[in-house]
DSSP file (Angstrom, degrees, kcal/mol; ACC not computed):
  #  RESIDUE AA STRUCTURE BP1 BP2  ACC     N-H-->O    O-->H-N    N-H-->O    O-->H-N    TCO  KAPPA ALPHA  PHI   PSI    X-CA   Y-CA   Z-CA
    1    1 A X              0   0    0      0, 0.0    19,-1.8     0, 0.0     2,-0.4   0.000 360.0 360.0 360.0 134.6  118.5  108.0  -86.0
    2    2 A X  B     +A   19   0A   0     17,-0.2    17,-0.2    18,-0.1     2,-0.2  -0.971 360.0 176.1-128.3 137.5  120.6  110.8  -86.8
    3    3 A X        -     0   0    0     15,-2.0     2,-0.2    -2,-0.4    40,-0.2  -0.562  10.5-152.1-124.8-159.0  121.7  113.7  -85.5
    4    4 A X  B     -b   43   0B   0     38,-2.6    40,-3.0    13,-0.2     2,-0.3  -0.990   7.1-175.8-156.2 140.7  124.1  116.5  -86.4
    5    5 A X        -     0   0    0     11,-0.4    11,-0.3    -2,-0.2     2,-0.3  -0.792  20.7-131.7-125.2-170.2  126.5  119.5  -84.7
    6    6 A X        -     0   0    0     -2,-0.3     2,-0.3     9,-0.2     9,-0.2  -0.772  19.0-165.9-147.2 114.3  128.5  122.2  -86.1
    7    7 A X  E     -C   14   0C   0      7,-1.6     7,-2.9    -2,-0.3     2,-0.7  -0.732  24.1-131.0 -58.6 120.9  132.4  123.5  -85.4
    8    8 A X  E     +C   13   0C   0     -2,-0.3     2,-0.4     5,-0.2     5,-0.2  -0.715  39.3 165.5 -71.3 112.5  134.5  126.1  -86.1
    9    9 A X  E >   -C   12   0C   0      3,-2.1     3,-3.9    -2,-0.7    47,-0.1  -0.838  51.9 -96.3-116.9 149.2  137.8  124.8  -87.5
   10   10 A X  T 3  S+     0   0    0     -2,-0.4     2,-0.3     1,-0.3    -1,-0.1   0.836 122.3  54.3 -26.1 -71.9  141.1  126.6  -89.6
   11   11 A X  T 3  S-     0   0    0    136,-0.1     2,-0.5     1,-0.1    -1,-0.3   0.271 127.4 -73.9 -79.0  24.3  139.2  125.4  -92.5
   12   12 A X  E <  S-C    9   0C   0     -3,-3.9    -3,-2.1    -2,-0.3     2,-0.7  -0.867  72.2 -49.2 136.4-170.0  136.2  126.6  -92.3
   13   13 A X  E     -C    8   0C   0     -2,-0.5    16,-1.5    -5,-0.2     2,-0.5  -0.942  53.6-149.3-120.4 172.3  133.3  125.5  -90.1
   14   14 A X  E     -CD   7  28C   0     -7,-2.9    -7,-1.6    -2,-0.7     2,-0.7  -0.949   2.3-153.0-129.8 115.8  132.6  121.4  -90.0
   15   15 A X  E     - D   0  27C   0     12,-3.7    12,-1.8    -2,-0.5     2,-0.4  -0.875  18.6-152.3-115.2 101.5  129.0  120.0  -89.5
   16   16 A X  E     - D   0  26C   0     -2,-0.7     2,-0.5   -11,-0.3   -11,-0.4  -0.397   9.7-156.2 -65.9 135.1  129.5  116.7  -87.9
   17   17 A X  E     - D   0  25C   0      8,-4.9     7,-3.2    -2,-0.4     2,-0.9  -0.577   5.5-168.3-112.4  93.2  126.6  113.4  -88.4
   18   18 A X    >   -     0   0    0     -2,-0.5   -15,-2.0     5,-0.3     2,-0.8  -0.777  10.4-159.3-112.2 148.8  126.1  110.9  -86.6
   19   19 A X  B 3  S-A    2   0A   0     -2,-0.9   -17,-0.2     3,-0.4    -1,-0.1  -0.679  86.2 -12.9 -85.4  83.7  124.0  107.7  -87.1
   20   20 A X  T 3  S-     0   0    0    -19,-1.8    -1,-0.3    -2,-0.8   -18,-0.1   0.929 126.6 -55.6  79.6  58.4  123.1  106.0  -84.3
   21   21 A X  S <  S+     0   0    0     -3,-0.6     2,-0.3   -20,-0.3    -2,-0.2   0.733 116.5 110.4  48.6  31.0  125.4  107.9  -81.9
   22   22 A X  S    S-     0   0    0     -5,-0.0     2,-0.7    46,-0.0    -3,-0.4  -0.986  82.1-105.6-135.3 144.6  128.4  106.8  -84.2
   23   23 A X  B     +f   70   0D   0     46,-1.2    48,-1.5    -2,-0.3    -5,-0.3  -0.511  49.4 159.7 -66.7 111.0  130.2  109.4  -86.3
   24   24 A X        +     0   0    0     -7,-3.2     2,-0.5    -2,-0.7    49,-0.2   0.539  57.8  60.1-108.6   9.6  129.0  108.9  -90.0
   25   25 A X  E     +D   17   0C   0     -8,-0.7    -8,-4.9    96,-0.1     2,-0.2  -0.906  35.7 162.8-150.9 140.9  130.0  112.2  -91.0
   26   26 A X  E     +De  16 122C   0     95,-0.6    97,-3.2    -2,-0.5     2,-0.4  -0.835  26.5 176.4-133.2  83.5  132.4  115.3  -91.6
   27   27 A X  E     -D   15   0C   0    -12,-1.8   -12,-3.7    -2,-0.2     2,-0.2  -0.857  16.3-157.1-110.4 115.2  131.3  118.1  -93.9
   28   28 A X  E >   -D   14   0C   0     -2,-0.4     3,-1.6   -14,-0.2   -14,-0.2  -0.608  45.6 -90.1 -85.0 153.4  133.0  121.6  -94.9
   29   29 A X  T 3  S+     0   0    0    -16,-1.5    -1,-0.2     1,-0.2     3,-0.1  -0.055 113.6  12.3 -46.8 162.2  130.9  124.2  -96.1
   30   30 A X  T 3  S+     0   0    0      1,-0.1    -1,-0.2    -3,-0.1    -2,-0.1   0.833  86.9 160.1  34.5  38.3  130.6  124.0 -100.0
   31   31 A X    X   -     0   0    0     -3,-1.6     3,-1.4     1,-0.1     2,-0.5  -0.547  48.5-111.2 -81.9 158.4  132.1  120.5 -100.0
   32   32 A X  T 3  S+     0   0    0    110,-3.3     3,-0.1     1,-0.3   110,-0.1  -0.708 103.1  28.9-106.5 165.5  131.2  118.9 -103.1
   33   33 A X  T 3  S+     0   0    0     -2,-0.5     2,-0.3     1,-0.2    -1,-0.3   0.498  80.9 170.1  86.2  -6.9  128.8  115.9 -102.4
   34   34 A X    <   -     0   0    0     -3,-1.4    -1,-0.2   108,-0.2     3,-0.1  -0.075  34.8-123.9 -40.0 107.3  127.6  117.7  -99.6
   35   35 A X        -     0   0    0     -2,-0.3     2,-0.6     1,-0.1     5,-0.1  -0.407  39.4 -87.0 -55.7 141.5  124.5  115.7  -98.5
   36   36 A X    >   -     0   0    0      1,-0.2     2,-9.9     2,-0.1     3,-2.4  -0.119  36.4-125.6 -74.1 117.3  121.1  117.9  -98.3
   37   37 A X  T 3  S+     0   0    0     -2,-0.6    -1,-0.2     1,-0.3     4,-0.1   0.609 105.8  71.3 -13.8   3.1  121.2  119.5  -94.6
   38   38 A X  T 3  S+     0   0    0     -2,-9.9    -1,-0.3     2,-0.1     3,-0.1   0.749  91.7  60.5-110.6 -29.1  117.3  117.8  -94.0
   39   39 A X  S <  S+     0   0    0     -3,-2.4    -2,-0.2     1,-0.2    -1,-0.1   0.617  86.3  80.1 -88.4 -14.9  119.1  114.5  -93.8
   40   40 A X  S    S-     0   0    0     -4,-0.4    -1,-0.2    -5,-0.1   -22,-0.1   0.555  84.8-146.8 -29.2 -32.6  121.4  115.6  -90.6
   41   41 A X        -     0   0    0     -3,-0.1   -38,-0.2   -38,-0.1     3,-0.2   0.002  38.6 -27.0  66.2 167.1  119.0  115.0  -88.4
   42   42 A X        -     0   0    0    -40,-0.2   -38,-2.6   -39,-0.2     2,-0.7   0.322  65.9 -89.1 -55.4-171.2  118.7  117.1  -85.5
   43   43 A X  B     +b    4   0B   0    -40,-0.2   -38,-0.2     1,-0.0    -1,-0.2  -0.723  61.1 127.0 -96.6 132.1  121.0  119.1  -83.4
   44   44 A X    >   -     0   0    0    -40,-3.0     3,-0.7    -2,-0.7   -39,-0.1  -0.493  32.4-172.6 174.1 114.9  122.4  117.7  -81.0
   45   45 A X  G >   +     0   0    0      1,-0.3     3,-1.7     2,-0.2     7,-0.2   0.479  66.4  90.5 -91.9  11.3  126.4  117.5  -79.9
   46   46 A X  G >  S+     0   0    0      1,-0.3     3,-0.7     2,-0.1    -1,-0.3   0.915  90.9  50.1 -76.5 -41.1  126.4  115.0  -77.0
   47   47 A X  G <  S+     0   0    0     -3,-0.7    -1,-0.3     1,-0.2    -2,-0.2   0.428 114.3  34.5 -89.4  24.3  126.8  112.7  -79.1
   48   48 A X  G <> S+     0   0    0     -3,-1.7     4,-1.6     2,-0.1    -1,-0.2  -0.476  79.2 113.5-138.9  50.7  129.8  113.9  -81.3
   49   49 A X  H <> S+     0   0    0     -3,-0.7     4,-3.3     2,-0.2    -2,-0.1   0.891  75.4  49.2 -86.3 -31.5  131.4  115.4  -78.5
   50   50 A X  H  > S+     0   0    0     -4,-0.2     4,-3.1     1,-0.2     5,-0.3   0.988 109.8  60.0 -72.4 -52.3  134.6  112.7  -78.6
   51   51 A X  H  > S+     0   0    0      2,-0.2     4,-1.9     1,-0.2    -1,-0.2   0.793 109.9  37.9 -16.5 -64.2  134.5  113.7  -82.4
   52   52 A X  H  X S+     0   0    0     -4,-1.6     4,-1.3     2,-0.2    -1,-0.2   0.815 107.9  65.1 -50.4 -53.8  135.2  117.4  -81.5
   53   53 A X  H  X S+     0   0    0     -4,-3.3     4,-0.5     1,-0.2    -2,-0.2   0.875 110.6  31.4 -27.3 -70.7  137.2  116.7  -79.2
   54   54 A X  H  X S+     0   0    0     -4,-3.1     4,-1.9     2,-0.2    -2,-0.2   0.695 109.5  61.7-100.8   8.5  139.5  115.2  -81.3
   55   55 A X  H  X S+     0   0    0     -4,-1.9     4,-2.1    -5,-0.3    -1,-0.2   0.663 112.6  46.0 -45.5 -37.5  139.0  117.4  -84.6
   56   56 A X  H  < S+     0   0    0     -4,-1.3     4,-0.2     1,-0.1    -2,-0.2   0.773 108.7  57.3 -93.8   0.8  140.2  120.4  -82.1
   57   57 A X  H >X>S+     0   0    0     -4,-0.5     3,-1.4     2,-0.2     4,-1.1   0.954 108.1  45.0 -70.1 -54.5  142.8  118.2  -80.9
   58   58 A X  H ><5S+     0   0    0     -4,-1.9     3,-3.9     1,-0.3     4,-0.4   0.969 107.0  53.6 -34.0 -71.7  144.1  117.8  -84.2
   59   59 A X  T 3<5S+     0   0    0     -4,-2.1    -1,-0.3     1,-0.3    -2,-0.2   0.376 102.8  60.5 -67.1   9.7  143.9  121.3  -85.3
   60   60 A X  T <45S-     0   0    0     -3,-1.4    -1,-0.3    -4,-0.2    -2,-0.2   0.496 116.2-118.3 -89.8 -31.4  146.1  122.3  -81.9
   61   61 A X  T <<5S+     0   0    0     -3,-3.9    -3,-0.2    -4,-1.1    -2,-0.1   0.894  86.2 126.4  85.9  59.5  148.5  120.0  -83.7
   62   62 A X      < +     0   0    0     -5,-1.0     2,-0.4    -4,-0.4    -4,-0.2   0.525  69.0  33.0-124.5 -33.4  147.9  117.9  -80.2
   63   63 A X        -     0   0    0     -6,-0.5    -1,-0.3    -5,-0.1    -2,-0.2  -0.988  45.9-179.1-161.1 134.7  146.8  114.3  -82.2
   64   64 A X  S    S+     0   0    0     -2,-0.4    26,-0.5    -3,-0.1     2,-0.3   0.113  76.5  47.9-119.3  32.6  147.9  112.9  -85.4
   65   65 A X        -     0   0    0     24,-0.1     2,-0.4    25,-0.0    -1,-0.1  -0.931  65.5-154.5-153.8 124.0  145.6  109.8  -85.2
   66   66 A X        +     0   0    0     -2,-0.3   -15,-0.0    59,-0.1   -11,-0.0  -0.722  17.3 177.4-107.7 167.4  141.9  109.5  -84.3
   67   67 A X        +     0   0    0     -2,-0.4     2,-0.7     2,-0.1    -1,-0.1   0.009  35.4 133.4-146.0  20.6  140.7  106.6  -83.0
   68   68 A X        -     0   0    0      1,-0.1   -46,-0.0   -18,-0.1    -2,-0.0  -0.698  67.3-102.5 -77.6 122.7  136.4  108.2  -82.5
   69   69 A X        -     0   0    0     -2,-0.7   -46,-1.2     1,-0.1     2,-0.3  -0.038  45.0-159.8 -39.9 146.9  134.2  105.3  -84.0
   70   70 A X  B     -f   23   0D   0    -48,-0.1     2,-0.3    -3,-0.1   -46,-0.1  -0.958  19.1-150.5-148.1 172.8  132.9  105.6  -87.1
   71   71 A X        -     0   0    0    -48,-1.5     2,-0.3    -2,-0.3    51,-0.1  -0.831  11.7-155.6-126.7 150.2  130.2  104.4  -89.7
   72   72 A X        -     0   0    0     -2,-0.3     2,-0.9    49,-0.1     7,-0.1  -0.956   5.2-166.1-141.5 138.5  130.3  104.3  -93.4
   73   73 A X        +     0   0    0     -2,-0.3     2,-0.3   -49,-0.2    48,-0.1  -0.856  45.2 103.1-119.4 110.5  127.2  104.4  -95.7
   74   74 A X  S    S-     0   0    0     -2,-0.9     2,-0.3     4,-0.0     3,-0.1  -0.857  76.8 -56.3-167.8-148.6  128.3  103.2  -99.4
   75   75 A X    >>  -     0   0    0     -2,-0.3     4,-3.7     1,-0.1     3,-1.7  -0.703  63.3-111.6-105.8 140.7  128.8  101.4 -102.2
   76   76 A X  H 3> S+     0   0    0     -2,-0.3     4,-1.1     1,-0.3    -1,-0.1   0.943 117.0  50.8 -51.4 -53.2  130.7   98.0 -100.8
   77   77 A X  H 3> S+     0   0    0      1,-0.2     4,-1.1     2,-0.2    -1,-0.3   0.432 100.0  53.1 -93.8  36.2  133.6   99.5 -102.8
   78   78 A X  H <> S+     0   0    0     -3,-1.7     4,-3.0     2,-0.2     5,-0.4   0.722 109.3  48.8-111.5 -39.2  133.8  102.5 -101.9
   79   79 A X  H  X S+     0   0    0     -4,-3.7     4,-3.0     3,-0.2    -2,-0.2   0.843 109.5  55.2 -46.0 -27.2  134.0  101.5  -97.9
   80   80 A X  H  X S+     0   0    0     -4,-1.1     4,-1.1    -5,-0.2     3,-0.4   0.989 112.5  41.2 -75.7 -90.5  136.6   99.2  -99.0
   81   81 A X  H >X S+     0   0    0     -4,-1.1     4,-1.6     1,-0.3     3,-0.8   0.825 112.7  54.0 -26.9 -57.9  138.3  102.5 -100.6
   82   82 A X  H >X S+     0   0    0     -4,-3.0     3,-1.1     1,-0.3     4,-0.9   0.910 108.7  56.0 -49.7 -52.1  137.4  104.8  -97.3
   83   83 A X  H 3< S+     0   0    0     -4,-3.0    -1,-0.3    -3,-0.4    -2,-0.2   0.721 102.6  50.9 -25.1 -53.5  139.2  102.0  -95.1
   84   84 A X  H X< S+     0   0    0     -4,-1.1     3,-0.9    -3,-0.8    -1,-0.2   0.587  94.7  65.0 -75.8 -17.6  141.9  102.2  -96.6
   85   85 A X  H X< S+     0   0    0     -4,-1.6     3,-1.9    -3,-1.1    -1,-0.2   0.840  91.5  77.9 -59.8 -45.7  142.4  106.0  -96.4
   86   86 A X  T 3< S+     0   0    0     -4,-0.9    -1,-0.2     1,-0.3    -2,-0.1   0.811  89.8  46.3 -20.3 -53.3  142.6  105.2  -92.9
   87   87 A X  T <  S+     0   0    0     -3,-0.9     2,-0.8    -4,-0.1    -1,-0.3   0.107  77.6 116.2-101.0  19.1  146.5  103.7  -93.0
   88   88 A X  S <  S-     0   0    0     -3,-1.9    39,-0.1     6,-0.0    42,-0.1  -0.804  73.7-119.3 -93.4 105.7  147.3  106.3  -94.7
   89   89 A X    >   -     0   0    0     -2,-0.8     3,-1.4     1,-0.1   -24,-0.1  -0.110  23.5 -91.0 -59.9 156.7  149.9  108.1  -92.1
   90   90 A X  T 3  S+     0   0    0    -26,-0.5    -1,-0.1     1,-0.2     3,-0.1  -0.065 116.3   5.5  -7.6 100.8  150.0  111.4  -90.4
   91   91 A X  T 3  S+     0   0    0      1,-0.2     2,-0.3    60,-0.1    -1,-0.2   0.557 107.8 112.3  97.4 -11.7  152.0  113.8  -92.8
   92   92 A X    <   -     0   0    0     -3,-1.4     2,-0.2    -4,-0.0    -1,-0.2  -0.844  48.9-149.9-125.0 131.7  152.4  111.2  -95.9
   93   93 A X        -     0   0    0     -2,-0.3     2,-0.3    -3,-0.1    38,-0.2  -0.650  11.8-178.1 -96.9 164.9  150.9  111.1  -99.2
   94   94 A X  E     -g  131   0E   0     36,-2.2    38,-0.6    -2,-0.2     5,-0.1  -0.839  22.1-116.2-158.1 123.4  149.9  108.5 -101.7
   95   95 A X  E  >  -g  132   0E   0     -2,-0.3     4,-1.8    36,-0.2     5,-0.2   0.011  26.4-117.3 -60.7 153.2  148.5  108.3 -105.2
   96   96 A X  H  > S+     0   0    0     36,-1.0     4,-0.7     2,-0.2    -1,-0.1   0.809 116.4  55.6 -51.0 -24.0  145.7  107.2 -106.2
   97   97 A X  H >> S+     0   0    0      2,-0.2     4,-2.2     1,-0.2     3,-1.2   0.929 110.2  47.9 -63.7 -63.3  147.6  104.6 -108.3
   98   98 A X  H 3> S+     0   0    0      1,-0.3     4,-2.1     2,-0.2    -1,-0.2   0.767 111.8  50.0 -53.4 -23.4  149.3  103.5 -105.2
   99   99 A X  H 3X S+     0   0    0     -4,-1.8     4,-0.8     1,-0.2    -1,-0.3   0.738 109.7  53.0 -93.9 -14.5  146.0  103.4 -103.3
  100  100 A X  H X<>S+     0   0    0     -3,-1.2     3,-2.5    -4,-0.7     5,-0.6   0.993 110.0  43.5 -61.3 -82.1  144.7  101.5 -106.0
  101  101 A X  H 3<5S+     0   0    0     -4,-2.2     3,-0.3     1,-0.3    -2,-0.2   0.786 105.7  59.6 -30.8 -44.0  147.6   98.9 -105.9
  102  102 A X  H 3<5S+     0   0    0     -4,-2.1    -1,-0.3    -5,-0.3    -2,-0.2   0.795 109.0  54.2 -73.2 -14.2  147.6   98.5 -101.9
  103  103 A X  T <<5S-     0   0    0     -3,-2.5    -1,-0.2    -4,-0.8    -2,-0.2   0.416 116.8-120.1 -24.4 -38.0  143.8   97.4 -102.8
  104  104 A X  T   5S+     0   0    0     -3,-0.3     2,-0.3    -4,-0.2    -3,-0.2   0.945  75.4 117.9  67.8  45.8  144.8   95.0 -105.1
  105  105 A X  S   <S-     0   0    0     -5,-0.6    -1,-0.2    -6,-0.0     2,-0.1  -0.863  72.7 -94.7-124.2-176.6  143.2   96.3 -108.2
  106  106 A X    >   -     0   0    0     -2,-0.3     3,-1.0     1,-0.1    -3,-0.1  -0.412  39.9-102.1 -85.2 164.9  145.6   97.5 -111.3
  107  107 A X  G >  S+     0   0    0      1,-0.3     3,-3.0     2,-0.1     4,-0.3   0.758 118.9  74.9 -69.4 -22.9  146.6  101.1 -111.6
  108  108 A X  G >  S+     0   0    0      1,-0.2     3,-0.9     2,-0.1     4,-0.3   0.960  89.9  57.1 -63.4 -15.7  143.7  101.4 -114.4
  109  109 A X  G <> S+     0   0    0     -3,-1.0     4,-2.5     1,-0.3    -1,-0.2   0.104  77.8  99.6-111.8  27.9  141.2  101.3 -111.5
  110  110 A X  H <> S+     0   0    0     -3,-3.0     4,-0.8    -2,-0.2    -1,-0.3   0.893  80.6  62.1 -55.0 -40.6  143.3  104.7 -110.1
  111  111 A X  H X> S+     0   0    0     -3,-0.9     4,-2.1     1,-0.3     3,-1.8   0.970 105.3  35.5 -86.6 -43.0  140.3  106.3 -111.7
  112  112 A X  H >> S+     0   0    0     -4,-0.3     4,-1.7     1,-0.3     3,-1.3   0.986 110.2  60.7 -68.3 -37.8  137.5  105.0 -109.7
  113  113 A X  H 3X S+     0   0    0     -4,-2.5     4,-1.5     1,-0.3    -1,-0.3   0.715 103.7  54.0 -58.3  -3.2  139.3  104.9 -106.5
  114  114 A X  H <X S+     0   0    0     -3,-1.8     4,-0.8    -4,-0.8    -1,-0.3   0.625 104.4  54.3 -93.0 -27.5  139.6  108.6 -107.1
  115  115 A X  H XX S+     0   0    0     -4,-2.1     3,-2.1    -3,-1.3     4,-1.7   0.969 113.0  43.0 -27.2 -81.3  135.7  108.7 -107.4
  116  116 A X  H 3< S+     0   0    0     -4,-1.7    -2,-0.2     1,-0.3    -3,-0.1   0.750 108.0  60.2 -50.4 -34.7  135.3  107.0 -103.9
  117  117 A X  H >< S+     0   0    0     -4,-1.5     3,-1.0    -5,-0.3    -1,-0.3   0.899 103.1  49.8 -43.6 -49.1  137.9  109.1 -102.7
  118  118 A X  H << S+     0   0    0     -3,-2.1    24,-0.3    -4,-0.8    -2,-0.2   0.731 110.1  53.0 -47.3 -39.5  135.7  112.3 -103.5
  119  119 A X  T 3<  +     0   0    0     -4,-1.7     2,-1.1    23,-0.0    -1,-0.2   0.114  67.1 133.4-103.9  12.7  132.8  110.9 -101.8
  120  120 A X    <   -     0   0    0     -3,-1.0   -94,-0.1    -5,-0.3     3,-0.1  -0.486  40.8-162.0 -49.7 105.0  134.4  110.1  -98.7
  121  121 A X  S    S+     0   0    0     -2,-1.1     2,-1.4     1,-0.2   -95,-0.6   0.971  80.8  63.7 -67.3 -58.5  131.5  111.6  -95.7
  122  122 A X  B  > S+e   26   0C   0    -97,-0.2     4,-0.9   -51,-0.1    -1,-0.2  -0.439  79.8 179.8-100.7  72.3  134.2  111.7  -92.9
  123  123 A X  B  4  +h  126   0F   0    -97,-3.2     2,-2.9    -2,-1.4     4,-0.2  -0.253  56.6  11.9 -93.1-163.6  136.5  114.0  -94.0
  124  124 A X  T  4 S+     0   0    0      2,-0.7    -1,-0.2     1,-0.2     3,-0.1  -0.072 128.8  52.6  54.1 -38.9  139.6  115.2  -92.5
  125  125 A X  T  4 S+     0   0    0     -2,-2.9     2,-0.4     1,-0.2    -1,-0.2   0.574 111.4  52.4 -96.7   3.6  139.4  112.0  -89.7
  126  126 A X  B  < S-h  123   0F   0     -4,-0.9     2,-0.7  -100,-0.1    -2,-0.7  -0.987 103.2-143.2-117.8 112.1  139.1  109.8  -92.9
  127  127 A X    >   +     0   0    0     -2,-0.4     3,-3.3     1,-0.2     4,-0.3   0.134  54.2 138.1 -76.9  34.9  142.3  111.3  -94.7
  128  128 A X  T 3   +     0   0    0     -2,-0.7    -1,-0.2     1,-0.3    -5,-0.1   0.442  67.4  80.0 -71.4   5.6  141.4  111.4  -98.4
  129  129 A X  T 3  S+     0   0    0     -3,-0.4    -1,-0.3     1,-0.1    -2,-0.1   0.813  83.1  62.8  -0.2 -81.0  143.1  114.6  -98.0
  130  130 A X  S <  S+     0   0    0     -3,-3.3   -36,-2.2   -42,-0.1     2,-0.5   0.394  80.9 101.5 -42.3  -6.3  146.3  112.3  -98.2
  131  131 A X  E     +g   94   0E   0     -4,-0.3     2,-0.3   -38,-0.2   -36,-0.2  -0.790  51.2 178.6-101.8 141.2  145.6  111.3 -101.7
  132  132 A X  E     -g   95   0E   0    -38,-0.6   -36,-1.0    -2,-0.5     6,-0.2  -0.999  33.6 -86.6-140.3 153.8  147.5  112.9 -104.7
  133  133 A X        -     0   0    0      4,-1.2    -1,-0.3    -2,-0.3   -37,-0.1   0.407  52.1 -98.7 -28.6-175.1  147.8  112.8 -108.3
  134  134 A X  S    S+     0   0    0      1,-0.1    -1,-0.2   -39,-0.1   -39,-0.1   0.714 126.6  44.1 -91.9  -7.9  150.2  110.4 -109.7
  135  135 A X  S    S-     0   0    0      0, 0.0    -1,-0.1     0, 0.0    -2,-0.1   0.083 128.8 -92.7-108.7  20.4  153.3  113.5 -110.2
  136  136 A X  S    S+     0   0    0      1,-0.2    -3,-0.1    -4,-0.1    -2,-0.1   0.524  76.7 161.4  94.7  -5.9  152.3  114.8 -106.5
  137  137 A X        -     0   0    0      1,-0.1    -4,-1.2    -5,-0.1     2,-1.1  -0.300  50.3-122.8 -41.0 144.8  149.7  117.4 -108.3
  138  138 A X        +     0   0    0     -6,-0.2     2,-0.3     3,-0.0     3,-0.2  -0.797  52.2 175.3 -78.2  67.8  146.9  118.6 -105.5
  139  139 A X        -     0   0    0     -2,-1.1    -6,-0.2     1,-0.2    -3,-0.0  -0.893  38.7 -23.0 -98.1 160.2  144.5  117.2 -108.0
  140  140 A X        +     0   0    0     -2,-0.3     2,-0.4     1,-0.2    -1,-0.2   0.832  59.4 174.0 108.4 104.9  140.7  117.3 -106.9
  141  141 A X        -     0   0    0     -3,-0.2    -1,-0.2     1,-0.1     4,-0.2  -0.975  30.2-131.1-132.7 156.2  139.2  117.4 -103.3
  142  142 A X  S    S+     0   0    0     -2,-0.4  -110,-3.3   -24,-0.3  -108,-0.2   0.745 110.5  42.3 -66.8 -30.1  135.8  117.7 -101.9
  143  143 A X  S    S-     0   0    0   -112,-0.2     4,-0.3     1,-0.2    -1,-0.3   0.609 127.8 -77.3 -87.8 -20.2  136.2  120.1  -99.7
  144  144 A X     >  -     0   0    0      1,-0.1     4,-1.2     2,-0.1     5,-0.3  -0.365  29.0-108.3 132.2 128.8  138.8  122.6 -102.3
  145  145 A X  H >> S+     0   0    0      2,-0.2     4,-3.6    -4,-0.2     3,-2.9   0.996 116.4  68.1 -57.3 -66.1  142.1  122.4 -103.2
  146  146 A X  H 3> S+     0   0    0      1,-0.3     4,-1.4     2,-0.2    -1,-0.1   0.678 110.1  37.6  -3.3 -79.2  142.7  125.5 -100.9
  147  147 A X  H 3> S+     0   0    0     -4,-0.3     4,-1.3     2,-0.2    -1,-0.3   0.577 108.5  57.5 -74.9  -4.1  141.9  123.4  -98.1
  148  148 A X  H <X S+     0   0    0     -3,-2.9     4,-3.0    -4,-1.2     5,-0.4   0.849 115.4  48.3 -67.0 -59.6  143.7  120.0  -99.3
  149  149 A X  H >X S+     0   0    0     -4,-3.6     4,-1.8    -5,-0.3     3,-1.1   0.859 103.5  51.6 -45.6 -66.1  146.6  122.4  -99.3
  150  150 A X  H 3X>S+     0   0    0     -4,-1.4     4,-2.7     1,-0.3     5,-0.7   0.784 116.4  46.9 -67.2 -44.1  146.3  124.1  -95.9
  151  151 A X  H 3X5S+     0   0    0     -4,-1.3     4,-2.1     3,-0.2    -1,-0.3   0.943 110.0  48.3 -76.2 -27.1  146.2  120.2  -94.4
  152  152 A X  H <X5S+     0   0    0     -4,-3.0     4,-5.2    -3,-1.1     5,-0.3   0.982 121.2  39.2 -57.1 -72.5  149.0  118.7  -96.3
  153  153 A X  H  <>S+     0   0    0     -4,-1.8     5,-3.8    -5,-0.4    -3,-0.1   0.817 108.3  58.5 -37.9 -41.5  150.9  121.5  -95.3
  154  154 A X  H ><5S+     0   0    0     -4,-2.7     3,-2.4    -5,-0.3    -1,-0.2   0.972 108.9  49.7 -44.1 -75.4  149.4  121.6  -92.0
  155  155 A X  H 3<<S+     0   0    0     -4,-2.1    -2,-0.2    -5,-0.7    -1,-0.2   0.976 107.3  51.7 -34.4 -62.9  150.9  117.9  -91.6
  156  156 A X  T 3<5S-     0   0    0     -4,-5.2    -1,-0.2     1,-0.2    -2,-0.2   0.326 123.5 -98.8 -93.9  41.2  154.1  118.6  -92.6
  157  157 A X  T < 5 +     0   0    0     -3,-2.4    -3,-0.2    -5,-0.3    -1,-0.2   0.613  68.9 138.2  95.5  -3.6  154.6  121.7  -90.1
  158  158 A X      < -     0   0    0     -5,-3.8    -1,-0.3     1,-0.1     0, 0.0  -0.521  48.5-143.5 -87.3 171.5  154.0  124.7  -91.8
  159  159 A X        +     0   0    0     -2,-0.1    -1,-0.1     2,-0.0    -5,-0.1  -0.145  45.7 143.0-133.5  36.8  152.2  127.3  -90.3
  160  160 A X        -     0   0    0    -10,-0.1     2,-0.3     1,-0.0    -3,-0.0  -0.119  43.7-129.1 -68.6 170.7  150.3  128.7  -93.4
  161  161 A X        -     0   0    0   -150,-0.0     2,-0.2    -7,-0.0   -11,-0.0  -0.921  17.9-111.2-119.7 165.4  146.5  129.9  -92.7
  162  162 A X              0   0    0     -2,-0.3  -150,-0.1     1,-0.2   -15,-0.0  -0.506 360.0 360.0 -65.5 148.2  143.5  128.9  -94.6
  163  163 A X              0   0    0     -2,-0.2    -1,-0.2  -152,-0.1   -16,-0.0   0.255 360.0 360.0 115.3 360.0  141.9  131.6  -96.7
C-alpha cells in the first residue's frame, strides 16, 4: 500500500512515497525518472511525518545524517548501488569511478553505476547528489544540475539560494 505527501523545500517542492508505511521515495518536481503521480498512492503524511521531519531538519542545516527507514524497489544492482550512496559523507564527494571501485567492480562499470545513480527514488536522504564526474564536473542529476549545485554547496556552507 502506498501512500504519498508533498513539501516545500530550498529546492523546490518534494513529494515524498511510502510503501507500506516505509519511505520508498523522494521526488523533485521535473526530476527525471519521475514515476507517474497515479502510482503515489494516496495522500496521506502520517506516515512520512519522521521523513519531513528530517528533510526540514536538514535544510535548517540542523542534521547531516538521516537515519528515517527506507525501502528500495530495483534492479538487485541498482540497490547494491543506492546503498552505497548511503556512506557517502555529509559535505564529501566521490566519482563515479570511485563508487564503482568501493563496489568492487572495475572503473569501466563507472558508466552503469552512473545509470543507477540517476535512478535513485530517495533523493537527497539517498545522497546521489554526492556523486561527481571523474575531474569533479557537476555531470548529470535527476533532479538538475541547478539543484545538485545548490546541495553540494549547501554542504559545504555556502549560503547560495536555489533558483
Amino acid at each position: 500500500m502506498r501512500c504519498h505527501t508533498v513539501m516545500d523545500s530550498p529546492v523546490g517542492q518534494l513529494t515524498l512515497v511510502a510503501t507500506d508505511g516505509v519511505l520508498s521515495g523522494v521526488y523533485m518536481e521535473r526530476q527525471r525518472y519521475l514515476p507517474s503521480q497515479e502510482t503515489f498512492g494516496h495522500r496521506d503524511p502520517e506516515p512520512l511525518g519522521q521523513a519531513v521531519e528530517q528533510l526540514n531538519e536538514y535544510f535548517a542545516g540542523e542534521r547531516t545524517e538521516f537515519d528515517v527507514p527506507i525501502t528500495f524497489h530495483g534492479t538487485d544492482f541498482q540497490r547494491t548501488v543506492w546503498q552505497a550512496l548511503c556512506d557517502i559523507r555529509y559535505g564529501e564527494t566521490i566519482s563515479y569511478g570511485e563508487l564503482a571501485l568501493r563496489l568492487g567492480k572495475t572503473l569501466t562499470a563507472s558508466r552503469a553505476v552512473g545509470l543507477a545513480n540517476g535512478k535513485n527514488p530517495i533523493s537527497i536522504i539517498v545522497p546521489c547528489h554526492r556523486v561527481v564526474g571523474s575531474t569533479g564536473d557537476l555531470t548529470g542529476y535527476g533532479g538538475g544540475i541547478e539543484r545538485k549545485r545548490f546541495l553540494l554547496d549547501f554542504e559545504r556552507g555556502d549560503t547560495l539560494s536555489y533558483n
